[in-house]
C-alpha positions in Angstrom: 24.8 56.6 57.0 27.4 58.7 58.8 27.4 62.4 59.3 30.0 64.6 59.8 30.1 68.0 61.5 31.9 70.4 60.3 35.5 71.4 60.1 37.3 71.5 63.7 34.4 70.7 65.9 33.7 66.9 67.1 31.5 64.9 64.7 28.6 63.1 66.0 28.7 60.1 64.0 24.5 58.5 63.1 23.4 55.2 61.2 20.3 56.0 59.8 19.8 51.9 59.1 18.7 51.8 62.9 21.2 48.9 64.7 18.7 47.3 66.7 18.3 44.1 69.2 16.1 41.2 69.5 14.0 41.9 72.4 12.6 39.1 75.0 10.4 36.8 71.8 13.3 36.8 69.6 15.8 36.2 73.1 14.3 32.7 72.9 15.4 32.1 69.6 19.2 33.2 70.2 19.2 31.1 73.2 18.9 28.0 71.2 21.5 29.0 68.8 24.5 27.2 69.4 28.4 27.4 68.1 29.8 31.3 67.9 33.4 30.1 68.9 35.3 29.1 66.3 33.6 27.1 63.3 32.4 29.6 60.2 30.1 26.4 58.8 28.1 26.1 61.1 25.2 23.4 60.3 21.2 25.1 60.3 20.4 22.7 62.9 22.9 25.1 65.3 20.5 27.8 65.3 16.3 27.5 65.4 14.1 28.1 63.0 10.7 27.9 65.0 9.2 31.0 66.1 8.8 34.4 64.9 10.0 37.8 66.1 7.4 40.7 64.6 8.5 44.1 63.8 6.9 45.1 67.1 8.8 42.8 68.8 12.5 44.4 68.8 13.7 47.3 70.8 15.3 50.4 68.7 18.0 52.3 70.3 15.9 55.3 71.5 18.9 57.4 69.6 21.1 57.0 66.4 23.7 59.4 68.2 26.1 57.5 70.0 27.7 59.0 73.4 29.3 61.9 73.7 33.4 62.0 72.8 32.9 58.4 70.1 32.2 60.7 67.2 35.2 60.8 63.9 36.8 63.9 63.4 39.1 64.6 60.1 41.4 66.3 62.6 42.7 63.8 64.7 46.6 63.8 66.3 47.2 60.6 64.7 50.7 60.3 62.5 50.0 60.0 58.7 49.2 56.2 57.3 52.0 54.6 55.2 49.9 52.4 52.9 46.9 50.0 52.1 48.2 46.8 52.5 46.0 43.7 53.1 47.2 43.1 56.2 47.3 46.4 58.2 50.3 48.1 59.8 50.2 47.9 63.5 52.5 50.7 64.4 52.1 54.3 62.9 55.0 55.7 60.9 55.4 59.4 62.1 58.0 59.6 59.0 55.1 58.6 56.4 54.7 61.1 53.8 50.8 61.5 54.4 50.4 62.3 51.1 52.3 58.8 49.8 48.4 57.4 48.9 46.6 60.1 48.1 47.2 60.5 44.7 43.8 60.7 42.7 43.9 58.1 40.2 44.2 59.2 36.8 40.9 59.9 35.1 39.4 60.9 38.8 39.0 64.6 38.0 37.8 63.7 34.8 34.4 61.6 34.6 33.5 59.0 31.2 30.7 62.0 30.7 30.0 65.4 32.1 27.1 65.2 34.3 23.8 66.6 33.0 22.5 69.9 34.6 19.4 68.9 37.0 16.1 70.5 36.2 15.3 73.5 37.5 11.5 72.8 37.6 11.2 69.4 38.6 8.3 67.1 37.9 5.3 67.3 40.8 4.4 63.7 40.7 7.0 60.4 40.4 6.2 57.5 38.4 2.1 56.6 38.1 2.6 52.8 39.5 2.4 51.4 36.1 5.3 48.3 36.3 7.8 47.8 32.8 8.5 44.5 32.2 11.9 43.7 32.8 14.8 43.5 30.4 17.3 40.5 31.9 20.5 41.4 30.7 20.9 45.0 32.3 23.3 45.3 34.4 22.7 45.9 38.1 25.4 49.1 38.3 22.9 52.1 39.7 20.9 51.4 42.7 18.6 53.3 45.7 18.6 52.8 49.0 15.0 52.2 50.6 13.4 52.3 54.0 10.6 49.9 54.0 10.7 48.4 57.6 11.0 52.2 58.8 7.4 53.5 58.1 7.1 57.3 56.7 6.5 57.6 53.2 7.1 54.4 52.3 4.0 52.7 54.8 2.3 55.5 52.1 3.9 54.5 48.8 3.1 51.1 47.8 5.7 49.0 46.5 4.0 49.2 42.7 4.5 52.5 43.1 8.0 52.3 44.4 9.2 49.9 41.0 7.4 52.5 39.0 9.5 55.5 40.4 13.2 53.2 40.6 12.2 52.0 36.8 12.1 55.6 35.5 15.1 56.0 37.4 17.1 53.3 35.6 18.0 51.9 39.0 18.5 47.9 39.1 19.6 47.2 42.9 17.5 48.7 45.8 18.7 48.3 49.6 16.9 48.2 52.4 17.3 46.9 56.0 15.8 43.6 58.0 16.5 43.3 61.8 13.8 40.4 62.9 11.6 37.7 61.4 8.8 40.3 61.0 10.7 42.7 59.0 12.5 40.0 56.9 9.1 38.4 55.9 8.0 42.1 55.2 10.6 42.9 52.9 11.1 39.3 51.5 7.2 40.2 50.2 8.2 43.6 48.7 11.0 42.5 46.9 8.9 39.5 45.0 6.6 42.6 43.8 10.2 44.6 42.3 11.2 41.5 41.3 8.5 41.0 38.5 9.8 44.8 37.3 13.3 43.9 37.1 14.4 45.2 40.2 17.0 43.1 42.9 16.2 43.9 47.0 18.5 42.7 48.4 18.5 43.2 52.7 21.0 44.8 55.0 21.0 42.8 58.0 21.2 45.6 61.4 22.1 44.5 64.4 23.5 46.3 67.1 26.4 44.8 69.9 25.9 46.2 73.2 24.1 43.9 74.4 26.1 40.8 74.1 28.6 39.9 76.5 31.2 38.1 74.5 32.0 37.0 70.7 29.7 33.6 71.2 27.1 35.8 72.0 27.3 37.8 69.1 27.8 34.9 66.4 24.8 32.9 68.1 22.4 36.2 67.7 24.5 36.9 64.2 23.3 33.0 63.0 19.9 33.0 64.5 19.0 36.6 62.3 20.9 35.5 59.4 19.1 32.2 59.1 15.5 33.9 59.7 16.4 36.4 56.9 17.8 33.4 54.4 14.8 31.8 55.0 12.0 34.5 54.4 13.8 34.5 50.7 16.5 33.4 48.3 18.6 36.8 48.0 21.5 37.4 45.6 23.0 39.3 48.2 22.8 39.6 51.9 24.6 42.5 53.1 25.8 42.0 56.8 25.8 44.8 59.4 26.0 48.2 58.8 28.5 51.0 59.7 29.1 49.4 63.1 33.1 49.9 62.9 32.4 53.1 63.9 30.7 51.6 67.2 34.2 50.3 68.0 36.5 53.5 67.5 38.5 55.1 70.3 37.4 58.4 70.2 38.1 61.0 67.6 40.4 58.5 65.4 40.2 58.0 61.3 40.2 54.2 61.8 43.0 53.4 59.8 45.3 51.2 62.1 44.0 48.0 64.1 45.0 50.0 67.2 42.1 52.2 66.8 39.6 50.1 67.7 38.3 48.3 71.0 39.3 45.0 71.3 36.6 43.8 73.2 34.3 45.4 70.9 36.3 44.3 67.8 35.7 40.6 68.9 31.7 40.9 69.4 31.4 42.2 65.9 33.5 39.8 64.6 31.3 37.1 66.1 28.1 39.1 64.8 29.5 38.9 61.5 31.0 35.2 61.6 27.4 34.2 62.7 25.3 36.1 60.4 27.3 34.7 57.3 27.0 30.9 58.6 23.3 31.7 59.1 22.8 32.2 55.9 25.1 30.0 54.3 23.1 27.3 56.3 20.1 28.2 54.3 21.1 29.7 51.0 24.5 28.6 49.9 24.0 30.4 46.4 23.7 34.1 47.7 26.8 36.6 47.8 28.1 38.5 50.8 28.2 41.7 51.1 30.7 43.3 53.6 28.4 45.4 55.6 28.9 49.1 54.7 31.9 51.1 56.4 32.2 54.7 56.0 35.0 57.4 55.7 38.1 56.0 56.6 37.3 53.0 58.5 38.9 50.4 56.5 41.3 49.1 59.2 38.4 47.2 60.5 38.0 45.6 57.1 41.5 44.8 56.7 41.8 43.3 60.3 38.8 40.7 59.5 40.4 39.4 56.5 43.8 38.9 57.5 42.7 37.2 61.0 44.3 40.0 62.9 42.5 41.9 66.3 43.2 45.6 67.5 46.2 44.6 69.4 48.2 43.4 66.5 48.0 39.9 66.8 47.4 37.8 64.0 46.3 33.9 64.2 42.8 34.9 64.5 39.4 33.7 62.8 39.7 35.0 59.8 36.6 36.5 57.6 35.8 36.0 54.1 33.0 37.7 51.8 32.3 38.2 48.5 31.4 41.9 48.0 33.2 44.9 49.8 30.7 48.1 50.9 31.5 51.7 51.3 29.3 54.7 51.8 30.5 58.0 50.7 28.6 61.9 51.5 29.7 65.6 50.0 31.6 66.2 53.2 33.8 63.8 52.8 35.0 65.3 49.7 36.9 63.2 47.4 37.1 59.8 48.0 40.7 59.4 46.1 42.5 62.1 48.4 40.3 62.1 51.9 41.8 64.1 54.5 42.0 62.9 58.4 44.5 62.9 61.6 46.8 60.4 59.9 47.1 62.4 56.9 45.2 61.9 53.5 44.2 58.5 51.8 43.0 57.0 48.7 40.3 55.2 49.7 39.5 53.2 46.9 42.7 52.0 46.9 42.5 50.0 50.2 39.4 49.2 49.5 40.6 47.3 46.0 43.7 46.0 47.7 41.4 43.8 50.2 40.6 41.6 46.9 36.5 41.7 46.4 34.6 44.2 44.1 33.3 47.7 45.5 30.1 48.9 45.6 29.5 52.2 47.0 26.1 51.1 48.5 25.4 54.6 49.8 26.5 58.3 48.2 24.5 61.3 48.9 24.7 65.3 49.2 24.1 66.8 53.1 20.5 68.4 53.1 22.4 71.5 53.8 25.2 71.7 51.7 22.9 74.4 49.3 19.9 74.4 47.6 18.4 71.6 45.7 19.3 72.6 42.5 23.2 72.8 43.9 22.5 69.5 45.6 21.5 67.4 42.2 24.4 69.3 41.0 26.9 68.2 43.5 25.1 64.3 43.1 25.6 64.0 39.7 29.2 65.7 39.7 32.9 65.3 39.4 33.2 63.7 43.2 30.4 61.9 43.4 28.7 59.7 40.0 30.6 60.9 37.4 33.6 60.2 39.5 32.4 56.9 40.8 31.8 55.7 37.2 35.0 57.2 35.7 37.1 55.2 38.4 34.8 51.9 38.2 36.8 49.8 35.9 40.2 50.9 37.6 39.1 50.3 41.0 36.7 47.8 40.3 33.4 49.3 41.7 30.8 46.9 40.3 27.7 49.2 42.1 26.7 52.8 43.1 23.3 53.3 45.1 22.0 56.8 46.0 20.6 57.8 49.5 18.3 57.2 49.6 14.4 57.3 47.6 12.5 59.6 50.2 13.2 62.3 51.9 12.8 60.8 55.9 10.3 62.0 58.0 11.2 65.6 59.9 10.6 64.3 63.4 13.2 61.2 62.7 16.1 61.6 65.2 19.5 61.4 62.3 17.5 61.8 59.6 16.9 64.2 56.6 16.3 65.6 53.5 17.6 63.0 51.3 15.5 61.8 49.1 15.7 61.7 45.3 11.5 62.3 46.0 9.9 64.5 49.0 8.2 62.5 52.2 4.9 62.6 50.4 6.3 60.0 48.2 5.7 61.4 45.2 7.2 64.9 44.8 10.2 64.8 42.4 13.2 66.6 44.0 16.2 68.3 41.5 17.9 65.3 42.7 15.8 63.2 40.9 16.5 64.8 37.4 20.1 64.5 37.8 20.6 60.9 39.0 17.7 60.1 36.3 19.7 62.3 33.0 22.8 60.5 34.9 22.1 57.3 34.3 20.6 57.5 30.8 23.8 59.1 29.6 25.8 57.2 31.2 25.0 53.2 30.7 27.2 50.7 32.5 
């Protein structure tokens, strides 16, 4: 999840999926990893599968805020883009018309169905733990992001309690993150349980990059976390990494040209990446890829990776291919068909589309202090957020929306907040929950 600041002052960018590294147990394992420079097949007998890294056992960045002057700002000096092509332009137009791709597509200011007015007095208690069978051919469109490996209310909630609560929801897909063996057996047991209710987990693989010292390092760690999370279970999906593009910014920059981005950095995720897909694959060949989640308007990263090209223009490079392309979207970000930066102002589904895979916006949520809760369920459920997203689907080809998240996170967590569709008691329905509930039932997909 990225935040924003506000309007003229520097954003301090967060990920609230923690980006964490394999401490001195799992360092073992990466050791024996082998491959990272060039081949994306790597065979399973490259990388270990003896050995087991607990939860306890990796070391979380002590802070989600990364150092000072890195942040995005919508107010950058950068000339206006000139287009979403696949294969991104190196050198800025100052002549674009910023303006040229901003164009809401037509329908975007007016969703398939109005969105229903939350309740004003919402429900004290969530669903009772009772589990619905599941009906097979629904289609996994709405989803919920989840925080199971991250303790507050959901080390409270059990996962029977969880299904209950995303059933009455009407949400089919719920996300959550892995980032060791311990926490990929953990969630690989929680998702059997939604499984039996008709709900898909399906993992976020975090990893963070300042650590490694090259891009071998990076795909060996990539393929050794990959495999362990392949092999705690089958998934339909494996998302990889999330939000790190903004880790590899030059300072207050939207992120739309390849020259935005650190070149050494660039090629360590790359090799993250590279190795966390071959990891799987060397387990699961079956399961999708999901292209880990950027935000705002970070697609030049996206568009680099698939057409082989690195942050100084060349091209030639180890290209990178997936399945499923990612996107989060929050309310201060504003519409997502005409978003405003430096370079000018961009329709980002557009280049999303124009890369070639289908769109899920994997995370969309309200800032906790936007207004009250009533105007937040509002804002959720409104004309630039779901009822937008599901007016646009079919022309932009977004197969998936999934809220931010199911609890509210804990008040002491550093990046956090308020936003849950429930309170941190696990329980407590929020306005929020009305509205993406009345949502979806009026809106099937």
């Amino acid at each position: 999840m990225t935040n924003f600041a506000s309007a003229g002052d520097p954003a301090f960018r967060f990920i609230r999926f923690k980006a964490v590294t394999l401490a001195v147990a799992a360092s073992v394992l990466l050791a024996a990893c082998g491959g990272g420079g060039g081949d994306n097949s790597a065979s399973s007998t490259n990388a270990t599968q003896s050995g087991s890294a607990s939860a306890s056992s990796v070391s979380i960045a002590g802070s989600d805020l990364p150092a000072s002057g890195t942040g995005t700002t919508k107010l950058t000096t950068s000339p206006p883009a000139i287009g979403t092509a696949n294969v991104p332009s190196t050198t800025p137009s100052s002549n674009a018309d910023s303006t040229t791709d901003s164009t809401p597509a037509s329908g975007a200011s007016s969703p398939a169905a109005s969105a229903p007015a939350p309740a004003s007095s919402p429900n004290s208690t969530g669903g009772n733990g009772s589990i619905t069978p599941p009906q097979q051919s629904a289609r996994l469109f709405y989803g919920v992001n989840g925080h199971n490996n991250e303790g507050g209310a959901y080390d409270i909630s059990s996962p029977a309690l969880q299904l209950s609560q995303l059933q009455d929801l009407g949400a089919k897909l719920y996300r959550n993150e892995v980032y060791s063996q311990g926490t990929a057996n953990k969630l690989a047991g929680v998702a059997d349980i939604m499984a039996t209710g008709g709900v898909t987990v399906y993992p976020v693989i975090l990893m963070a990059i300042d650590t490694f010292i090259n891009e071998t390092d990076g795909y060996n760690a990539g393929f050794a976390l990959g495999q362990q999370t392949a092999s705690s279970r089958r998934y339909p999906y494996y998302e990889v990494t999330n939000e790190m593009e903004s880790a590899l910014l030059l300072g207050n920059v939207d992120g739309v040209y390849p020259s935005q981005y650190d070149l050494t950095k660039f090629r360590i995720l790359r090799g993250v990446i590279r190795g966390m897909i071959a990891g799987i694959k060397s387990v699961d060949t079956a399961g999708k890829i999901i292209m880990g989640g950027g935000t705002w308007l970070h697609y030049g990263f996206a568009q680099m990776l698939a057409a082989g090209m690195e942050p100084d223009g060349s091209l030639g490079h180890p290209a990178v291919d997936w399945d499923i392309t990612a996107w989060h979207w929050y309310s201060d970000q504003n519409d997502i068909t005409h978003a405003c930066g430096g370079t000018g102002c961009h329709n980002v589904l557009a280049a999303l589309k124009a890369l070639g895979k289908p769109i899920w916006i994997n995370e969309f949520g309200v800032r906790p202090n936007y207004g009250t809760d009533q105007q937040i369920a509002a804002y959720l459920a409104g004309n630039q957020m779901m009822a937008q997203f599901v007016a646009l689907a079919s022309t932009y080809d977004i197969e998936s929306i999934q809220s931010y998240e199911l609890y509210d996170d804990p008040s002491n967590l550093q990046g956090g907040g308020a936003y849950g569709l429930l309170k941190n008691d696990g329980h407590t329905q929020k306005p929020a929950y009305a509205a993406f509930k009345n949502f979806v039932a009026a809106n099937p997909m």
